[in-house]
C-alpha positions as CSV (number, residue, x, y, z in Angstrom):
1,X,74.4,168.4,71.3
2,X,71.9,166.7,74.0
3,X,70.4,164.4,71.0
4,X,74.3,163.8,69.8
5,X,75.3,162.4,73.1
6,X,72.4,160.1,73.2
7,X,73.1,158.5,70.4
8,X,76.8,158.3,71.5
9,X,75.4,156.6,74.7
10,X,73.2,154.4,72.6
11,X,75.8,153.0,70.5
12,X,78.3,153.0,73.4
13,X,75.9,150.2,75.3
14,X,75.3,148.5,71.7
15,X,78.9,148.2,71.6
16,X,79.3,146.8,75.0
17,X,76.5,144.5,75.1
18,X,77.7,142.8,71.6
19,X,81.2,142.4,73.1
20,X,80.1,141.2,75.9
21,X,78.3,139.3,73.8
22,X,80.8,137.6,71.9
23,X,83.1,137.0,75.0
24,X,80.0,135.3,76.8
25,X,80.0,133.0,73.5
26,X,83.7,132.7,74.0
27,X,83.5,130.9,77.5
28,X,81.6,128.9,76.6
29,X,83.1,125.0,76.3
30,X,82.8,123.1,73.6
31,X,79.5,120.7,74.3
32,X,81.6,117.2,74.6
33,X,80.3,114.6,71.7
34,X,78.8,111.9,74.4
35,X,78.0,109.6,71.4
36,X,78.2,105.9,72.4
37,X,78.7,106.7,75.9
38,X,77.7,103.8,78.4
39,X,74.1,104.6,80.1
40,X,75.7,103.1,83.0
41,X,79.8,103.2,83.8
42,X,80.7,99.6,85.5
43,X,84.0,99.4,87.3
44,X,85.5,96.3,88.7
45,X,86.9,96.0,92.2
46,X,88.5,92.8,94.0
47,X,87.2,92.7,97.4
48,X,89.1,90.7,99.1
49,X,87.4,88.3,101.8
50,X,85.4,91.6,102.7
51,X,82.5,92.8,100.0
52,X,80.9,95.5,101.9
53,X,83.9,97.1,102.8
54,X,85.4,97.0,99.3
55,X,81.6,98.9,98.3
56,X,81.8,101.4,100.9
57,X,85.7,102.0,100.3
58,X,84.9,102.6,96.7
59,X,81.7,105.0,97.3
60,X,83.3,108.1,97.1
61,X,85.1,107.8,94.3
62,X,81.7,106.4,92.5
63,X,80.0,109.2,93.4
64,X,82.2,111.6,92.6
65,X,82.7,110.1,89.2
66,X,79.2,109.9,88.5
67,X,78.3,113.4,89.5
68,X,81.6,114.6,87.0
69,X,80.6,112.5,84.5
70,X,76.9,112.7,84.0
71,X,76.7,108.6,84.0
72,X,75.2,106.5,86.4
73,X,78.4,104.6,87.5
74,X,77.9,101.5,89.8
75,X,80.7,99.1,91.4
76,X,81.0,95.3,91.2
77,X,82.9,92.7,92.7
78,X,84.7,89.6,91.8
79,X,85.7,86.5,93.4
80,X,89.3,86.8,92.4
81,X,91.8,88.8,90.5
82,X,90.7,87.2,87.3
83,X,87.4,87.3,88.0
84,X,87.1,91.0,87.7
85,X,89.6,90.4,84.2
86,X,87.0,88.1,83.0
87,X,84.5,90.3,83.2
88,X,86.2,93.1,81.4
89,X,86.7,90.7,78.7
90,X,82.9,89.7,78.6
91,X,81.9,93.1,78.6
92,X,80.0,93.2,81.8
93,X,82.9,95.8,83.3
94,X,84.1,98.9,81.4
95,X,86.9,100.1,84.2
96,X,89.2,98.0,86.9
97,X,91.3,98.6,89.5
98,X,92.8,95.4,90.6
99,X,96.4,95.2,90.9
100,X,99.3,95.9,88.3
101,X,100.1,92.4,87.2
102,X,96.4,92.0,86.8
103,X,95.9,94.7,84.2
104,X,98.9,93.3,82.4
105,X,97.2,90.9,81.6
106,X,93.5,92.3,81.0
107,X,95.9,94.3,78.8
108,X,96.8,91.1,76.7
109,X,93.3,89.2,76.8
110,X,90.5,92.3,77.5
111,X,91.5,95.4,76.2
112,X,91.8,97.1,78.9
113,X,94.0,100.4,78.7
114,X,95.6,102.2,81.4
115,X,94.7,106.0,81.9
116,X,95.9,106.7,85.2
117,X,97.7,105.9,88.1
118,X,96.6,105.8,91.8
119,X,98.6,107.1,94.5
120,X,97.2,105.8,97.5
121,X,97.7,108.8,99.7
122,X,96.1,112.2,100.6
123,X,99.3,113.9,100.4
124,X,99.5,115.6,96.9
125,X,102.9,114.8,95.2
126,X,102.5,114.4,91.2
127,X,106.0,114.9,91.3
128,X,106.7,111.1,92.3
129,X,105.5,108.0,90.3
130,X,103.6,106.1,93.3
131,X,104.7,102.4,94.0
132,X,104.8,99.6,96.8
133,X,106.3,97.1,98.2
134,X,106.1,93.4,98.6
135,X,107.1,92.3,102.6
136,X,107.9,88.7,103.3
137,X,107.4,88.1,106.9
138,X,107.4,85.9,109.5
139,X,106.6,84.8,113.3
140,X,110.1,86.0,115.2
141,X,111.2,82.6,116.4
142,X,110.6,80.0,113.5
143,X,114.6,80.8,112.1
144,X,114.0,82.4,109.2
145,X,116.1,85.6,108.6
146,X,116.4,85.0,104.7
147,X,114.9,83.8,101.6
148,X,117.3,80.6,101.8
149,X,115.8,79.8,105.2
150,X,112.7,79.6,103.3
151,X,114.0,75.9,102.0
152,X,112.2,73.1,102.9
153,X,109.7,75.4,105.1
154,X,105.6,76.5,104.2
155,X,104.9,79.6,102.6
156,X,101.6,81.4,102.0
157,X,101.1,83.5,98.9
158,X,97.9,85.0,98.4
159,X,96.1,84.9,94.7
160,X,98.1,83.9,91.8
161,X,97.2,87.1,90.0
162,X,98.5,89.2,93.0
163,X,101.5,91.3,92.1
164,X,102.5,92.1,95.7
165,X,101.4,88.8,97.2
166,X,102.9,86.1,94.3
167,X,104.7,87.4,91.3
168,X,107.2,89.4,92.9
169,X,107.8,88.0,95.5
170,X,108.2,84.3,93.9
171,X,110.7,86.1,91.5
172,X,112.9,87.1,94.2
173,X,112.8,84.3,95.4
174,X,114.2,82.5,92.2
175,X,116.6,85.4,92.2
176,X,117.5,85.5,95.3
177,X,118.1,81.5,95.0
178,X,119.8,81.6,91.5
179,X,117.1,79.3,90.0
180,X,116.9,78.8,86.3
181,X,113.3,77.7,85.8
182,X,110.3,78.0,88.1
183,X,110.1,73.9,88.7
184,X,113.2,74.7,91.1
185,X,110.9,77.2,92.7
186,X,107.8,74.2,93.5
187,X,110.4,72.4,95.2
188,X,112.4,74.7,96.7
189,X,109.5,74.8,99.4
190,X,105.6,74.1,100.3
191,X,103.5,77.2,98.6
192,X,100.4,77.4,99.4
193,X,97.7,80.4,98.2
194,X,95.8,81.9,101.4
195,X,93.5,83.4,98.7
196,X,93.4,87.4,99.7
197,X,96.4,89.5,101.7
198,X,94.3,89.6,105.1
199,X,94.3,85.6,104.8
200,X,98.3,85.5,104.1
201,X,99.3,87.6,107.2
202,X,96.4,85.4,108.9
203,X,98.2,82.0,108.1
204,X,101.7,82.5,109.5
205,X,99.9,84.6,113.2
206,X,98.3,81.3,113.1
207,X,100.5,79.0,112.6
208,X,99.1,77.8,109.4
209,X,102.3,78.2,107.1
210,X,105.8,79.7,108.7
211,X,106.0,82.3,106.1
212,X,104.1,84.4,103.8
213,X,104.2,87.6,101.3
214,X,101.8,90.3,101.0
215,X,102.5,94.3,100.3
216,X,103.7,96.8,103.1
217,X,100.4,99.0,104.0
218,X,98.4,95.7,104.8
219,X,100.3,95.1,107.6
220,X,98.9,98.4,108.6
221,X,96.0,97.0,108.5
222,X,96.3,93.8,110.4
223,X,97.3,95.5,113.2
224,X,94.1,98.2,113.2
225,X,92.0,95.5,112.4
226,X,93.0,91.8,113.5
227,X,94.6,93.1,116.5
228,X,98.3,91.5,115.9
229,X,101.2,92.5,116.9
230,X,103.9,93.3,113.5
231,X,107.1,94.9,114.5
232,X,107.6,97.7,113.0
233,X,104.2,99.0,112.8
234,X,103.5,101.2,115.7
235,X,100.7,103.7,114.7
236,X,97.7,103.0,112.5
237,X,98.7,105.9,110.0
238,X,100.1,104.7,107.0
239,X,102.3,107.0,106.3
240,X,104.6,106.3,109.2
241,X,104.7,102.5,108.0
242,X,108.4,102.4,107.6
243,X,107.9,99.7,105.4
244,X,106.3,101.7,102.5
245,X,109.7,103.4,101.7
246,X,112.6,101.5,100.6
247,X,115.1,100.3,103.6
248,X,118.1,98.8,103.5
249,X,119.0,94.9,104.6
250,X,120.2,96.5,107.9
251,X,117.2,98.9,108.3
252,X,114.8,95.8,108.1
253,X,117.0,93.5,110.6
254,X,117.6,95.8,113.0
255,X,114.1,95.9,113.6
256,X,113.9,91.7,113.2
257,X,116.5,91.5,116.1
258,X,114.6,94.0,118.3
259,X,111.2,92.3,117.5
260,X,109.5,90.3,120.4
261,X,109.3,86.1,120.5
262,X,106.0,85.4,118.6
263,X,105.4,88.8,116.8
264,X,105.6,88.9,112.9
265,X,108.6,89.9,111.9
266,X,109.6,91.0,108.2
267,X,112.6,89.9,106.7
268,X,112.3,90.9,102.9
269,X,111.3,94.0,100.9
270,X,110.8,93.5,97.4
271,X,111.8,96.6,94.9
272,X,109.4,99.1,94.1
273,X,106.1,98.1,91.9
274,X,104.6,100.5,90.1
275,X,101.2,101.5,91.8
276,X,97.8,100.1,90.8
277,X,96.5,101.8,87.4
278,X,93.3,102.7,86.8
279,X,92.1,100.8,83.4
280,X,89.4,101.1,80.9
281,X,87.9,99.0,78.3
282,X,89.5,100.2,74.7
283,X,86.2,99.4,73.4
284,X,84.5,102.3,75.1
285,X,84.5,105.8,72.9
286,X,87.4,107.9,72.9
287,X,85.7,111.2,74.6
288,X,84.5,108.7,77.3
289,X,87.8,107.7,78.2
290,X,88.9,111.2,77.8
291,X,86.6,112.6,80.3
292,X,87.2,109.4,82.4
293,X,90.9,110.4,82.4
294,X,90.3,114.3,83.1
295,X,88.0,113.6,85.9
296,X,90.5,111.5,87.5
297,X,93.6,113.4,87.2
298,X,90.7,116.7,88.4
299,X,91.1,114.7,92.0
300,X,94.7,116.0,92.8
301,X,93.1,119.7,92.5
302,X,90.6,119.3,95.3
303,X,92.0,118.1,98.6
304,X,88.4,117.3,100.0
305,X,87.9,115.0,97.2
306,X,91.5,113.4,98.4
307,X,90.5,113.5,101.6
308,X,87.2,111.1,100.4
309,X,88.3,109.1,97.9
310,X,91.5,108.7,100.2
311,X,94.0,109.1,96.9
312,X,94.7,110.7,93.8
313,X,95.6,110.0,90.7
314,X,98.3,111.1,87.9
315,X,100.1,110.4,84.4
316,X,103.6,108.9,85.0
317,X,104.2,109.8,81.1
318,X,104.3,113.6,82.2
319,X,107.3,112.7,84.8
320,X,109.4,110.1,82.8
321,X,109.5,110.8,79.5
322,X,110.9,107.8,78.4
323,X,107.3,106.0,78.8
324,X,105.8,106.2,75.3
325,X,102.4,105.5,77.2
326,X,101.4,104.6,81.0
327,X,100.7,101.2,79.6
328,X,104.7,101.1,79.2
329,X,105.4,101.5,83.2
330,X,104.2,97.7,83.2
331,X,106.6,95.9,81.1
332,X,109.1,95.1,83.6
333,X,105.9,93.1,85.4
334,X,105.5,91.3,81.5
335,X,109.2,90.4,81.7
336,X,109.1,89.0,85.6
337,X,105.8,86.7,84.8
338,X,108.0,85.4,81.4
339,X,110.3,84.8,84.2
340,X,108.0,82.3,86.0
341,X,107.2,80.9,82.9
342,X,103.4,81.9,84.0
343,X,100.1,82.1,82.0
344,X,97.2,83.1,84.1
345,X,95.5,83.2,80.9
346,X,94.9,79.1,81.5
347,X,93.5,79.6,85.4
């Protein structure tokens, strides 16, 4: 009976080892095919009229994308809007984030392919797809209230690739002004391009041009950084720009009217535009992108890695089901820019 219930307890732990075995094996992932995956992951940023602080505001998410990834990943910096396109297209960037109308049209000239959206908060909501606003603003004083008070007057854009700072709000202008072809919009006023959205703002505080357009949180920053006075915008938190939800004509002149002699006031909010997507080179291997894609949307799950990166990102095709593809949020962007007859293709 002793020897019996040995060799029970012998087989017993056979038993157990070999399922334990087999479930061990079962946990374990699928090893991901990294065949033709870059030795180094480049992304593209537009920096603005500030390079180190475009670097240092993208370090985080570099880093945490190179850890999750396995891939050394490394950031570099254009001169412009296209710039950073260009270099998608010559194959010295695999990845982008530079604006919505911009990826349109790396979309059309550098196959670039959108795989997520930012939402440029550290409040987790994948239940909203994240937009912005274009503002146009001036110094309270100079008699503009309107877009037809724009007539005859200067106006700053910033970069002609800028969604916030040209291609919206020139369309509401024409809209706004019932114009039929974009010629009416070159003579409708003086437009000028301050180059960046810091140097927009910058023109009309300085007197420069009476007007200008840029999109609602870098007022935020104007204030926090160039020290001027915006009505409107009373803390440095972004979230509590009022700005960066829609408002209502009366909403945005009630605080015109109250707004100080001399302060920037805004007198236009554009409608939503979709957020900035994150975009990737078509050319690059499919599990690449894949894992790209996975590690992004992974942010949202970790709220330190928010906190860092100071966003998260999600797939707009999992709220509205009407978009066949996250490429697809952009085409009312394709239809304004037929709109303004405008081919940045040729810049």
């Amino acid at each position: 009976m002793k020897k019996l219930s040995l060799v029970l307890l012998a087989l017993l732990v056979v038993t157990l080892l070999s399922v334990g075995l087999v479930a061990a094996q079962e946990a374990t992932p699928e090893p991901v095919d990294r065949t033709g995956w870059p030795e180094t992951f480049i992304i593209g940023v537009y920096p603005g009229d500030n390079v180190e602080k475009a670097i240092a505001a993208a370090e985080p998410l570099r880093s945490y994308l190179e850890t999750t990834l396995g891939v050394r990943t490394v950031i570099i910096t254009g001169t412009s809007y296209n710039a950073v396109v260009e270099a998608m297209r010559a194959g010295r960037a695999d990845a982008f984030e530079v604006g919505p109308f911009s990826y349109t049209l790396a979309a059309q000239i550098a196959n670039a392919e959108a795989i997520a959206v930012g939402n440029y908060s550290t409040t987790v909501n994948l239940g909203v797809i994240p937009g912005y606003y274009s503002l146009m603003f001036t110094k309270k004083g100079s008699g503009i209230k309107s877009i037809a008070d724009l007539q005859g007057q200067t106006f700053a854009f910033t970069d002609p690739a800028s969604t916030s700072g040209y291609l919206v709000p020139a369309t509401d202008i024409m809209n706004a002004m019932t114009f039929d072809s974009k010629d009416q919009l070159d003579t409708f006023f003086t437009a000028t391009f301050a180059g960046n959205h810091p140097s927009a703002v910058l023109a009309v505080a300085n007197g420069t041009t009476v007007a200008g357009a840029t999109f609602d949180d870098n007022l935020v920053d104007q204030v926090k950084e160039a020290g001027l006075k915006i009505c409107g915008i009373t803390s440095e938190d972004k979230s509590q720009n009022p700005f960066h939800s829609v408002m209502t004509e009366e909403q945005i002149m009630k605080i015109y009217d109250e707004c100080p002699e001399g302060d920037i006031a805004v007198f236009h909010q554009s409608p939503l535009i979709p957020q900035t997507p994150f975009a990737v080179s078509t050319s690059l291997p499919q599990t690449f992108k894949d894992a790209v894609k996975a590690a992004l949307l992974n942010i949202a799950n970790d709220q330190a890695n928010v906190d860092a990166i100071t966003r998260f990102y999600m797939d707009p095709t999992l709220i509205d089901s009407s978009l066949p593809n996250i490429d697809a949020l952009y085409n009312p962007l394709r239809v304004i820019a037929e709109k303004l007859d405008l081919d940045l293709t040729k810049r």
